[in-house]
Backbone bond lengths (Angstrom), bond angles and torsions (degrees), N, CA, C in turn:
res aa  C-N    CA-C-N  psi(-1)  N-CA   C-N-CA  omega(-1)  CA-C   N-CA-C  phi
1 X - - - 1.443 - - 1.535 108.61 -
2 X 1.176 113.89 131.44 1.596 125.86 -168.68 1.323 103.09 -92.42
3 X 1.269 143.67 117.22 1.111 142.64 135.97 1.732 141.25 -60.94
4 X 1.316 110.63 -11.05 1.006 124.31 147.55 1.980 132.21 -124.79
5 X 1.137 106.34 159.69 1.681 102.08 -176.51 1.490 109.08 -97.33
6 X 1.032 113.15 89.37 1.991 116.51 161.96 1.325 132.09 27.87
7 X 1.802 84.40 -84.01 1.107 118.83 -163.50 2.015 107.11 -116.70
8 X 1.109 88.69 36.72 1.740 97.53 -167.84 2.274 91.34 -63.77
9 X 1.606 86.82 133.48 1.448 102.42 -171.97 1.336 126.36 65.28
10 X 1.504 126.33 22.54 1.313 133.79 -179.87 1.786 94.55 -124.84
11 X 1.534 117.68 -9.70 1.622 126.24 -158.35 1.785 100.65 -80.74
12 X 1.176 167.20 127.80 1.067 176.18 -70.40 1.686 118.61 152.48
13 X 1.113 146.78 107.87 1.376 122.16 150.12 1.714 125.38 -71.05
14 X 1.212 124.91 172.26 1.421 117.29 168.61 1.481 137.22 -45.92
15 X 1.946 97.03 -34.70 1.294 102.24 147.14 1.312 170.16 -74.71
16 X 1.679 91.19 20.87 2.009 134.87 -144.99 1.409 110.23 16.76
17 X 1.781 102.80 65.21 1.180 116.44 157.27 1.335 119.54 -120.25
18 X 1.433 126.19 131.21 1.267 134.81 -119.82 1.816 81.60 -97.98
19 X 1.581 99.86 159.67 1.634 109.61 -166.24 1.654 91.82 -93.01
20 X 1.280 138.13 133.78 1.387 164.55 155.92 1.751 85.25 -72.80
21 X 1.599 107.66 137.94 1.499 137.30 -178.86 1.673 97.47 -103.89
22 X 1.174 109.47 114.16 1.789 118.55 154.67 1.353 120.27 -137.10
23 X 1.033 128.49 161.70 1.387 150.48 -152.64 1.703 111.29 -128.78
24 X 1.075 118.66 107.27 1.795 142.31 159.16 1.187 89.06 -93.27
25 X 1.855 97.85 107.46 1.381 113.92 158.62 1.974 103.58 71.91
26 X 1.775 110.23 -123.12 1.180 104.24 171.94 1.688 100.47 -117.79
27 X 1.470 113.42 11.16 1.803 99.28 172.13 1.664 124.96 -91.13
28 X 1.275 113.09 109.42 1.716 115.89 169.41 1.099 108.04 -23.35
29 X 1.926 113.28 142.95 0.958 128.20 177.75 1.007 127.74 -140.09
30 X 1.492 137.42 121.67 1.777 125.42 177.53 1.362 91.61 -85.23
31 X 1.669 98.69 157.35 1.236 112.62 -171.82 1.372 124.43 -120.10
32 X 1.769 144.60 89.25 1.039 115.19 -152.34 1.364 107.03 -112.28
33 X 1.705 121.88 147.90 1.306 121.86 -163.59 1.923 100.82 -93.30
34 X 1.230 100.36 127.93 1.513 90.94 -162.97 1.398 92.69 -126.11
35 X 1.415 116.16 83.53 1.742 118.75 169.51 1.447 86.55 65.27
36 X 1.216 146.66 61.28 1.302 143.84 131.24 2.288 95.21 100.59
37 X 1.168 104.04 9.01 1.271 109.27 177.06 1.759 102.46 -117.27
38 X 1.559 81.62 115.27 1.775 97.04 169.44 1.605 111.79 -72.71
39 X 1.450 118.48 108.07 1.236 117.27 178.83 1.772 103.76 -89.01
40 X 0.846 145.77 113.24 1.767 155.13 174.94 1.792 100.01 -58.78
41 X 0.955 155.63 108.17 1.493 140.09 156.77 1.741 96.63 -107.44
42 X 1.351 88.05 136.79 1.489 115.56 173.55 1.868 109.12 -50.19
43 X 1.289 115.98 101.85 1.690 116.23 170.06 1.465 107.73 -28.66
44 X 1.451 118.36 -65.14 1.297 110.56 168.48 1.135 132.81 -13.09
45 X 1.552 123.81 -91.35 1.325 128.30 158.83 1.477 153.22 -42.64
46 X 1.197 106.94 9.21 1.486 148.25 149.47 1.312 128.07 -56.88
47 X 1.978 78.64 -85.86 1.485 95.75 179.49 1.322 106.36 -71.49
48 X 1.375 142.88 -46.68 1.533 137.57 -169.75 2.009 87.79 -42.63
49 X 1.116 116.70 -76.25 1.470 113.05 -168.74 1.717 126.07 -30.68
50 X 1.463 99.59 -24.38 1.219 115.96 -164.33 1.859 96.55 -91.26
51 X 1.384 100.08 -63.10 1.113 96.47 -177.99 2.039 126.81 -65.43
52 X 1.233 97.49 -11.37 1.594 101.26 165.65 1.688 107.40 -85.07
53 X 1.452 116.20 -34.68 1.594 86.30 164.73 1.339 133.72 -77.79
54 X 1.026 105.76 -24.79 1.558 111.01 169.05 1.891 119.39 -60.66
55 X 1.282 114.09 -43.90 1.323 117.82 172.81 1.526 112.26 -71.35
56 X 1.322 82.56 -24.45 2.136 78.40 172.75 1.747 125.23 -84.96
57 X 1.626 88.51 -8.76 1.611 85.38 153.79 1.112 113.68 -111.44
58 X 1.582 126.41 16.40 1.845 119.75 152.97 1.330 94.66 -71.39
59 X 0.787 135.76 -27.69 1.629 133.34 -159.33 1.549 106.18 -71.24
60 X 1.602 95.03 -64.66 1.577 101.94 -175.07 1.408 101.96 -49.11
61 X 0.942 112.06 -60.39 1.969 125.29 -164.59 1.716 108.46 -75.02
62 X 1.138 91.98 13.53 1.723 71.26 179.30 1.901 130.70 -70.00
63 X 0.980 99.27 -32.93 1.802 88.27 165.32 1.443 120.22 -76.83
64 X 1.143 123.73 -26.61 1.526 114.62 158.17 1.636 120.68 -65.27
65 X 1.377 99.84 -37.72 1.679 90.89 161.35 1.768 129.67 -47.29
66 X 1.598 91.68 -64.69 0.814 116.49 168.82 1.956 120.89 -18.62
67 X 1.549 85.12 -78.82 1.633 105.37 168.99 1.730 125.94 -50.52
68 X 1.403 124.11 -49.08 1.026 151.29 156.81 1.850 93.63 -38.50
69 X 1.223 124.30 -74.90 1.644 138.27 -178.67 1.918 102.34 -33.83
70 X 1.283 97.15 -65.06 1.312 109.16 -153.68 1.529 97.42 -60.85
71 X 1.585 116.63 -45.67 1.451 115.68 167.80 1.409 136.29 -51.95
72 X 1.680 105.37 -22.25 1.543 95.08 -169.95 1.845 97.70 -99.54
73 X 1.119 116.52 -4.12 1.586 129.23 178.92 1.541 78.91 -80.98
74 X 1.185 125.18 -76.99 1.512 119.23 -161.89 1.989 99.21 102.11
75 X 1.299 95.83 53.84 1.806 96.91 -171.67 1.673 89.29 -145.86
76 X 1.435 136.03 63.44 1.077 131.28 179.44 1.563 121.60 -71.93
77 X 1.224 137.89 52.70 1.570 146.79 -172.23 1.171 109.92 -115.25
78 X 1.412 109.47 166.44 1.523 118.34 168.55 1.412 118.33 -49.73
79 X 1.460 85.03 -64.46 1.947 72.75 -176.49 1.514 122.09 -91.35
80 X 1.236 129.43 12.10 1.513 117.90 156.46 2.253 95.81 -76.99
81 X 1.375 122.14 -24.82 1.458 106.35 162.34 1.311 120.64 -66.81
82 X 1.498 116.44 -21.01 1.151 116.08 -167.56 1.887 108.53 -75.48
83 X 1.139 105.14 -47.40 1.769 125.50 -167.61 1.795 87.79 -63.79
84 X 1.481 113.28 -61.78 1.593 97.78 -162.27 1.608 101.86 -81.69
85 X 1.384 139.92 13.45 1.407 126.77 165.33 1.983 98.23 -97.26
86 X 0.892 138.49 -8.71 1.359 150.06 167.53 1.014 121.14 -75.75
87 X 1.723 119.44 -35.48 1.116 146.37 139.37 1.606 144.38 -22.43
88 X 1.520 75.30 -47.25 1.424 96.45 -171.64 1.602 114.64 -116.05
89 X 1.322 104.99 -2.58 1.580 132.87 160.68 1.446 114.98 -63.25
90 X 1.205 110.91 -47.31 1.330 136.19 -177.27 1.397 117.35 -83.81
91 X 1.377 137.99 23.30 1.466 141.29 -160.51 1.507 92.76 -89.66
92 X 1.183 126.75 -34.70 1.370 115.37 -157.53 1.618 99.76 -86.95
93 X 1.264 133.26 -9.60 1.614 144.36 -163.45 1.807 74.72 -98.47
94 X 1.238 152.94 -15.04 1.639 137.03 -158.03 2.132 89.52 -106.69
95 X 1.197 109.72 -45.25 1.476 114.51 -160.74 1.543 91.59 -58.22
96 X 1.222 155.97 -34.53 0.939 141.90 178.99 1.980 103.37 -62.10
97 X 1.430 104.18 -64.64 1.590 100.85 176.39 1.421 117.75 -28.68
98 X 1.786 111.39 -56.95 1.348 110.47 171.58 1.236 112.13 -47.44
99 X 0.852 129.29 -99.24 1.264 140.07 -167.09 1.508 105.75 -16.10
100 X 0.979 127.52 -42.70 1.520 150.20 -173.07 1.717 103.77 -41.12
101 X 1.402 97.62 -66.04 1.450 145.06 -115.79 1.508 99.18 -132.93
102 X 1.557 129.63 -35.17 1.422 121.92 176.26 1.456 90.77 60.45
103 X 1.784 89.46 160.39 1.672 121.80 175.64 1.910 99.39 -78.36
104 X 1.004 108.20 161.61 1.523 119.19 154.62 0.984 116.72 -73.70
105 X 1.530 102.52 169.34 2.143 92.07 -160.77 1.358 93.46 -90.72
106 X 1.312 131.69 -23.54 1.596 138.75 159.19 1.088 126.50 -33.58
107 X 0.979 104.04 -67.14 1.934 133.64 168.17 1.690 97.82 -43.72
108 X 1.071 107.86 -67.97 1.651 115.77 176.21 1.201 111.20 -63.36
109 X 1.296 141.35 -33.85 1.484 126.65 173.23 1.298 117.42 -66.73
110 X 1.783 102.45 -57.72 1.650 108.22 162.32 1.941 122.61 -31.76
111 X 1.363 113.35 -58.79 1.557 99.92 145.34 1.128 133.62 8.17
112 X 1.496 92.07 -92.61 1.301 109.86 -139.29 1.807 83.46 -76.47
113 X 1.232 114.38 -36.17 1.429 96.13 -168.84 1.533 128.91 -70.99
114 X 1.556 90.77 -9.09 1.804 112.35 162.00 1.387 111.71 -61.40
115 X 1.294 116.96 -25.32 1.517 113.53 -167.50 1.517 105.15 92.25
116 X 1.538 130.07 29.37 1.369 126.38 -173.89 1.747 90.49 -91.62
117 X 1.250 120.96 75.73 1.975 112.49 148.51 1.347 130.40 -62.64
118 X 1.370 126.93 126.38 1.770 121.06 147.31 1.715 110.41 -103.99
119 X 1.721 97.63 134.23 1.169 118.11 -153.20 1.952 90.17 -115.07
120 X 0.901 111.82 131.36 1.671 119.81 -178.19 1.609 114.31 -141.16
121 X 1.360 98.00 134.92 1.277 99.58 169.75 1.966 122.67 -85.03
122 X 1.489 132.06 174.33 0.824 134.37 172.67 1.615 124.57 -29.54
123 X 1.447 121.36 -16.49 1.554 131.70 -152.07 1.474 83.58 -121.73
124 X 1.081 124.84 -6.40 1.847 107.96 -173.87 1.500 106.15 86.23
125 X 1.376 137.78 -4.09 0.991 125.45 153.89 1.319 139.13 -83.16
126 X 1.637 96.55 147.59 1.745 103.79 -152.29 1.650 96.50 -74.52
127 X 1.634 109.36 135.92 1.662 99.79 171.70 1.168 107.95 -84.65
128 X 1.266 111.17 -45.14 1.984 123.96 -174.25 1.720 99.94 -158.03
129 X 1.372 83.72 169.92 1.580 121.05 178.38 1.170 139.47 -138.89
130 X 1.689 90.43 71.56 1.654 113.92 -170.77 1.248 105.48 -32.33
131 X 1.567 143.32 132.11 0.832 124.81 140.84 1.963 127.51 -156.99
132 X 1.311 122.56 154.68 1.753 112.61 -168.36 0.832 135.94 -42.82
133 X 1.236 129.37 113.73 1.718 118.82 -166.83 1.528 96.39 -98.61
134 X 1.011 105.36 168.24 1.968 127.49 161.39 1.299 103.33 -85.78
135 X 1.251 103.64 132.93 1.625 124.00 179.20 1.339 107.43 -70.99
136 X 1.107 118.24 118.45 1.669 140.26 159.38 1.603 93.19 -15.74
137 X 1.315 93.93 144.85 1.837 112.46 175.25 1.802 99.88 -69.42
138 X 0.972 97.03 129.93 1.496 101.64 171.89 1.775 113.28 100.80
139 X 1.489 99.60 -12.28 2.110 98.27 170.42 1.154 93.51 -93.53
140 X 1.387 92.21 168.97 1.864 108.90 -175.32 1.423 97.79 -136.20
């Protein structure tokens, strides 16, 4: 049971109307207005969705992370590769912390001002996960 919501103000319905946070009991709640019916979805089950797609493209990407990492530290060695690929092994042992622990409201504003949306339908399922890409090599 989540006591806090993740992604509180980044949550979307189909109608890009933004998800309102309530609480059953002490578990977080997105809230979706469904023709004048407050549907409650468990924060949990949201964010778990959210946060497994996102870690599943640490997954894919992990040596470019990796590489990308080691460069902007400016520590190019074995074992500064070694610590952040161990690191990044370990993502699924952190989603519990999140979840725990919620984003900062910083962290979450910064977001949103990236253009990072989650878009959900009536059932709490995530449709997509708008979010900023890096411009192709060669746009300006």
């Amino acid at each position: 049971m989540n006591t806090k919501a993740v992604f509180e103000g980044l949550v979307f319905d189909e109608e890009d109307q933004q998800l309102a946070i309530s609480f059953v009991g002490n578990e977080a709640c997105y809230v979706i207005n469904d023709a004048g019916f407050l549907r409650h979805i468990s924060s949990e089950q949201i964010d778990r969705q959210v946060l497994n797609a996102l870690f599943g493209q640490i997954e894919e990407n992990k040596e470019a992370i990796t590489e990308q990492t080691v460069k902007m530290i400016g520590q190019d060695d074995l074992f500064t590769h070694a610590i952040i690929q161990n690191q990044l092994e370990n993502v699924d042992e952190q989603m519990d912390k999140i979840l725990e622990n919620g984003l900062p409201e910083a962290g979450r504003s910064y977001l949103g001002m990236l253009g990072f949306k989650i878009v959900v339908n009536y059932h709490g399922e995530v449709i997509r996960v708008e979010q900023p890409a890096l411009p192709a090599e060669g746009d300006e």
